[in-house]
N, C-alpha and C positions, 0 to 999 in steps of 0.2 A: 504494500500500500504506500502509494505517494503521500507525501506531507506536503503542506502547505507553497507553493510555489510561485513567487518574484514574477508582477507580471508589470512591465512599463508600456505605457503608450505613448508614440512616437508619434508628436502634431506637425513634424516636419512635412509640409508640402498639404494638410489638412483642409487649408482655404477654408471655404465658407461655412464648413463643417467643424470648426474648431469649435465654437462655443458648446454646439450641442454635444460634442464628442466628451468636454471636458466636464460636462455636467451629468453624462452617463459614467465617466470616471468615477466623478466623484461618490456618484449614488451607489456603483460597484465596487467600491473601499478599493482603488485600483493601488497598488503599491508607489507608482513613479510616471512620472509627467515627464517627458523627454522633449527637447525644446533646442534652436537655436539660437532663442531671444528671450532675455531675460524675464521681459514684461508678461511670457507668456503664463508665468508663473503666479503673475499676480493674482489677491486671491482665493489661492489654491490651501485647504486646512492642511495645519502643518503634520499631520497622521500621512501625507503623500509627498514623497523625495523629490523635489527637486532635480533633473537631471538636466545640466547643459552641453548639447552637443557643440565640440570645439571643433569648428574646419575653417579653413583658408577665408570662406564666405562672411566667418560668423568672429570672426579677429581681424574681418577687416586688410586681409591681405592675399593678392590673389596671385603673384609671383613670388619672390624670394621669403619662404618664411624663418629664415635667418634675421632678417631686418625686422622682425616683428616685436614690440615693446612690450614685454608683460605686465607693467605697470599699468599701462592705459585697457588691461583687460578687466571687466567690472563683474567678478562672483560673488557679488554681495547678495546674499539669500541663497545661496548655489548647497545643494547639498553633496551634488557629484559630477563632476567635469569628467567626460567622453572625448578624451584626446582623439584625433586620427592621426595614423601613422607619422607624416608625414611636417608634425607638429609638435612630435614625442621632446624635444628640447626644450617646451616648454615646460612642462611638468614639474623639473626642477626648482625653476623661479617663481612658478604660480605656488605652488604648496610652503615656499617658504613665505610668501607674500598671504594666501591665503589659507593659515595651519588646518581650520574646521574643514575644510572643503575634502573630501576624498576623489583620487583621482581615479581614472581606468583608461583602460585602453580599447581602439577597436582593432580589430584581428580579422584582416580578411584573408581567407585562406583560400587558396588558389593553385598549389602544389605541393612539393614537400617540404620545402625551402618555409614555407610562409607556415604551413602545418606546426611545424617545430618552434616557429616563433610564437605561434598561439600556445602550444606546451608551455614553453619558458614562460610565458603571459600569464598566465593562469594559475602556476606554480607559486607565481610569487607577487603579484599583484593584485590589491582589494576590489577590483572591477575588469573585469575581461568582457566587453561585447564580441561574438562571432560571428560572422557572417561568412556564409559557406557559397562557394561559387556552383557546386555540384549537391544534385540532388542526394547522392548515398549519405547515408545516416554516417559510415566509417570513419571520417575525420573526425565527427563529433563524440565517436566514441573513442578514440584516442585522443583528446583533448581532456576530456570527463577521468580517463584514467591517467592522464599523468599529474590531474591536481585532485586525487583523489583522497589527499589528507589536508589539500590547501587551506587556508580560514580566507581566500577570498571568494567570493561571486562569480560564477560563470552565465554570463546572460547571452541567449543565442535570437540572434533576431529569423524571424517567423512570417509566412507572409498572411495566415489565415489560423483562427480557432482550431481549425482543422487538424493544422500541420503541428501546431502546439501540443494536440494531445500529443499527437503520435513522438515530437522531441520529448514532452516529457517522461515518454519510457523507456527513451536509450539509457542503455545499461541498466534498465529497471527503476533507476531513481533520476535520471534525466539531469539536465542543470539547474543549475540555482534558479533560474528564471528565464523569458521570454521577452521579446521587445518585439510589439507589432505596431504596425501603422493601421488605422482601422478605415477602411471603405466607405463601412455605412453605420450606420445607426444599429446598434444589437449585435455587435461585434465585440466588444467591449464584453457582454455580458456573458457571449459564450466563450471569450479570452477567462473571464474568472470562473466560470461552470469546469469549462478543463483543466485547472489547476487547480480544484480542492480535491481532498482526498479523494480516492476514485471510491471505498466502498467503507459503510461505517461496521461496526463490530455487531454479532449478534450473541445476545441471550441464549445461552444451550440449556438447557437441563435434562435433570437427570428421568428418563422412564422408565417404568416396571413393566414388562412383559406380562400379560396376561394368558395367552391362546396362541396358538399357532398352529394353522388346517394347511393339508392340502388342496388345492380347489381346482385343480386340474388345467387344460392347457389356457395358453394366451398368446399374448404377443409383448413381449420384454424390451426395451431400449439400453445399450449400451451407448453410452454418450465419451467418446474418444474427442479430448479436447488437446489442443495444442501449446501444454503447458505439463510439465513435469510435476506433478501431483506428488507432494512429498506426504511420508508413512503414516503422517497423523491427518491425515488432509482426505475431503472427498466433497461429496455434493450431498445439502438436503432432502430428500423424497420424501412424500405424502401421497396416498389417497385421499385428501382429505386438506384441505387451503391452511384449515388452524391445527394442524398437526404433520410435523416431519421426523423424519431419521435421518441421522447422519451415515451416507453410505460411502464405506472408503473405497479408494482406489484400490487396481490391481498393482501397489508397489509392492505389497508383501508376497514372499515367494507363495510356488504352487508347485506341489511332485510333479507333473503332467505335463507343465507347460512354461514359456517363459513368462515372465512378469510383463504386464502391459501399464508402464506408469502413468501413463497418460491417460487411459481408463475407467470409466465408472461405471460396473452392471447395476443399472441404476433402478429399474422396476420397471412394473409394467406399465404402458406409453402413455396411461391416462393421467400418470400421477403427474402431482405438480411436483415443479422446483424452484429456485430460485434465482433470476433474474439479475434483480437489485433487491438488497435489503427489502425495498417495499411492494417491488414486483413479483410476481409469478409468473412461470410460463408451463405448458405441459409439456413432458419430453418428447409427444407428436411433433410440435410445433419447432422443435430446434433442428435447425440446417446446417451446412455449414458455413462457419462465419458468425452465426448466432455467440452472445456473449451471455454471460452465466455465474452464479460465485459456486469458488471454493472456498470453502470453510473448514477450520482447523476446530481440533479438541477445544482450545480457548472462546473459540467464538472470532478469530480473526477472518475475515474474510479478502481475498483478493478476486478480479475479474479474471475469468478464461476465458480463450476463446475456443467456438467448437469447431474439431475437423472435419467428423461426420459422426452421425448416431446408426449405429444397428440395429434397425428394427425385425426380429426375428423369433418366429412360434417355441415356445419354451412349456412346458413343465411351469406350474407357477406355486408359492408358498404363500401367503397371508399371515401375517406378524401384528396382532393387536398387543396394545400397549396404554398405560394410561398416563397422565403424567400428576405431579404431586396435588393439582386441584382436582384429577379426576378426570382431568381432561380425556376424551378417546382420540388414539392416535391407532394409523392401518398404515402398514406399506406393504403389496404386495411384490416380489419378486419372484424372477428365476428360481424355482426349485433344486438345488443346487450349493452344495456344502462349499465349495470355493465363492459363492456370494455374501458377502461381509459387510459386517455392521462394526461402527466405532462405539464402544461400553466406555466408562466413566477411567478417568486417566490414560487414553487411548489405546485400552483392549481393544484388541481383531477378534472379532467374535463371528465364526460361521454362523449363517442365518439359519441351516436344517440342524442345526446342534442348538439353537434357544429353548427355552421354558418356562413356564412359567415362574415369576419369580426374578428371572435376570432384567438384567440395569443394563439401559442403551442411553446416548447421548440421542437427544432432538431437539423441536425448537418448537414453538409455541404462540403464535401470532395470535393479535388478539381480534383482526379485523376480517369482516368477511370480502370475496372477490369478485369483480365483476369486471370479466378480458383482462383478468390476472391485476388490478388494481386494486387496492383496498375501498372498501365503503363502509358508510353506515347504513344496513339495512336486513332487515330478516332475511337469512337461508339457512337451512339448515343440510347439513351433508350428512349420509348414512351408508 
């Protein structure tokens, strides 16, 4: 799960769009106002950084920037100066001139040469903007690991919402933050939707097995997602919207066959699972591509994504369960001693060896469903 992630909006070239943009900042608690005009700041509650971009245009010198007077540069209100390249001499006399200010650098990476200067950048300096000339994610994760103990900021500039998630999950935990320039109106909004945590934690508790029938054939889904399913790790299953089982993965060995980590013989196709914390979906309805939690013994949940589900006629078991209010909780699965359930401090429990009496981990929503959404409204499920 991602934490909290640096998102700056970049008014440079914004035109007639600036007010509005900076007033859906504001209302999206955006991190950083990125500017090459001091006044654009004006204003702005001091909870939002200040960021002045420094180029040739914005000091006022469009040949020699050797001959440029740092004196006559004005960061009064500046919370962070955005060197480019090409201006890096200044940084010297600005920071002894202006101590509060922090500086960075931008890093445009364009080969291997420039790649390694963004390394060194990042390593040791409290601001690194990047800006990648090529679309592969690669540079940007050799950048990510060589300031992977750094205490500064790597902020990589982005050109959509879009693109943002997908940076912030290089190497898993992505950069310190993003700098977009925003289009339109509502961009802003889905710049800070993608950078909150992607999934919040769930409530497990503990259930008591009551019964467990055979009930003869069905049709079962195995949901093979494209993420390495670690030992305490697996997917929700329910017959039933306000009641699930934690079913784990195939990471734990089998006499027979090899381990499929990625795996979850999940039940059969009717039941639901979990989406998002607040969503449901049924495991008919997952394709591949579809996104999903996995959820650990703790209740930690991360997003997966699916690479395909098997849908296939199985032998089927019925597992009732209740949970400490009484609650009735059903999953029906594959019939089938290698199909496993997670028990309280991450027991593997085959599901044709349960009985009554045994403890499974589940979970327990309180709200009913409608197209896998929460409502308020009478249903009752049986």
């Amino acid at each position: 799960m991602n934490t909290n992630k640096i998102c700056w909006l970049d008014l440079r070239g914004s035109g007639p769009l600036t007010v509005a943009l900076v007033a859906e900042a504001v209302q999206q608690s955006i991190d950083g106002i990125v500017s090459d005009r001091v006044e654009d700041f004006d204003g702005l509650p001091p909870t939002v950084t200040r960021v002045l971009w420094l180029d040739r245009a914005a000091v006022g010198a469009d040949t020699d920037p050797t001959a440029i007077d740092p004196t006559v540069i004005d960061l009064n209100g500046v919370d962070v100066a955005v060197v480019e390249p090409d201006l890096a001499g200044l940084i010297g006399p600005l920071s002894a001139t202006w101590p509060a200010v922090e500086f960075g650098r931008l890093a445009d990476v364009v080969d291997a040469a420039s790649l390694e200067q963004a390394c060194e950048w990042a390593a040791t300096d409290p601001w690194t903007v990047l800006r990648f000339a090529d679309t592969t994610r690669i540079p940007l994760e050799i950048v990510l690991a060589a300031a992977a103990n750094a205490k500064g900021q790597t902020i990589s500039v982005v050109g959509d919402p879009d693109e943002a998630e997908v940076v912030f999950g290089v190497l898993e935990h992505g950069p310190g933050g993003v700098l977009m320039a925003a289009g339109a109106i509502g961009q802003i909004t889905r710049l800070k939707a993608a950078a909150q945590p992607r999934t919040a934690d769930v409530g497990l508790t503990e259930l008591e097995i009551v019964a467990v029938a055979h009930v003869g054939m069905g049709e079962r889904a195995c949901v093979d997602t494209c993420t390495y399913l670690r030992p305490d790790e697996g997917i929700l299953v329910g017959s039933h919207s306000k009641g699930m089982v934690l079913c784990v993965s195939e990471t734990h060995p089998l006499p027979y066959m090899p381990t499929r980590p990625f795996r979850v013989n999940a039940g059969a196709l009717m039941s639901y699972t979990l989406a998002t914390p607040e969503r449901t979906q049924y495991l008919s309805e997952l394709r591949s591509g579809s996104r999903l939690l996995a959820v650990d013994v703790d209740g930690h949940t991360r997003p997966v994504t699916v690479g395909r589900v098997k849908i296939e006629t199985r032998p089927l078991l019925s597992i009732d369960a209740v949970g400490p209010g009484g609650q009735p909780v059903n999953l029906i699965v594959q019939d089938d001693w290698h199909v496993r359930v997670l028990g309280p401090g991450g027991a593997v429990l085959n599901s044709t060896t349960l009985k009554p009496g045994d403890r499974v981990l589940g979970y327990l929503p309180t709200k009913d469903r409608h197209v896998g959404f929460p409502i308020d409204e009478f249903c009752y499920e049986q």
